[in-house]
C-alpha positions in Angstrom: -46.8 5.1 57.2 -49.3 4.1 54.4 -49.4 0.3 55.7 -51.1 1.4 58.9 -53.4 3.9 57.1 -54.6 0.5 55.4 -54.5 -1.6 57.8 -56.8 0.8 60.3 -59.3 1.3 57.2 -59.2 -2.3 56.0 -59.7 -3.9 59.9 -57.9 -7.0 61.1 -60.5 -9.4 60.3 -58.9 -12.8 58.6 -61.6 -13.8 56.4 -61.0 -13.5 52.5 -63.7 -11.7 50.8 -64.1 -10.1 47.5 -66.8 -7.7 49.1 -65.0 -4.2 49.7 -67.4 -3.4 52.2 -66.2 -5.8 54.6 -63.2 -5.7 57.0 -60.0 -8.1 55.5 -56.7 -8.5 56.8 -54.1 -7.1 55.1 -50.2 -9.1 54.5 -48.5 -7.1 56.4 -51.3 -7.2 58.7 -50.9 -10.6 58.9 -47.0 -11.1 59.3 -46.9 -8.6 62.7 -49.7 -10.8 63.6 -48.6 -14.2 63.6 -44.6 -13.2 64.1 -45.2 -11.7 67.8 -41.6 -12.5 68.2 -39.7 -15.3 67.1 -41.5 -18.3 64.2 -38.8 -21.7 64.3 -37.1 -22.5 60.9 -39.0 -25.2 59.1 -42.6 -24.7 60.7 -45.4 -23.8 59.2 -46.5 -20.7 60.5 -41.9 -19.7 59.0 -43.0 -20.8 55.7 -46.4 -18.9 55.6 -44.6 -15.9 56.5 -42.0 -16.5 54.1 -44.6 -17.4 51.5 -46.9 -14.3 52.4 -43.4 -11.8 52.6 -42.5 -13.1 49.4 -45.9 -12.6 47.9 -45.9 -8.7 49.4 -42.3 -8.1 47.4 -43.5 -9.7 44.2 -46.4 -7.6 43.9 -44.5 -4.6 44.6 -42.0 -5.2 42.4 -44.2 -5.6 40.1 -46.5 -2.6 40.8 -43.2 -0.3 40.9 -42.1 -2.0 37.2 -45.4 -1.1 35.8 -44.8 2.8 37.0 -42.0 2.8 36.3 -43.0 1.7 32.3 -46.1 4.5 32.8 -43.9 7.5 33.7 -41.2 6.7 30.7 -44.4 6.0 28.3 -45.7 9.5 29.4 -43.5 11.8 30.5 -42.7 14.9 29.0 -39.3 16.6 27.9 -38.9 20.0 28.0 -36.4 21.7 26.0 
């Protein structure tokens, strides 16, 4: 649900920008993009969306190990 959210507010425009005012292309964006179907093993365009899926898990992994660390640093135990 949220990835579309982003993806209609970010647009579908594949140019990398640090500028937040302008329209960018988000991962998962990208995979349904270039996927349309099936990608042959050992191409380029199977390893970039390897490379990019990959990318998307790390940083959520990563992002959920941090909250996770947050919540135990602050929450609070009733008795």
């Amino acid at each position: 649900g949220e990835t579309m959210a982003v993806t209609l507010a970010a647009g579908s425009n594949p140019i990398l920008t640090a500028d937040p005012t302008k329209a960018i292309q988000t991962m998962t964006a990208f995979i349904v993009s270039t996927a349309k179907g099936d990608a042959a093993s050992g191409t380029i365009k199977y390893q970039s969306l390897f490379a990019v899926g990959a990318t998307l898990f790390v940083f959520t992994l990563v992002m959920n190990l941090l909250a996770q660390r947050l919540v135990k640093k602050f929450r609070q135990v009733y008795a």
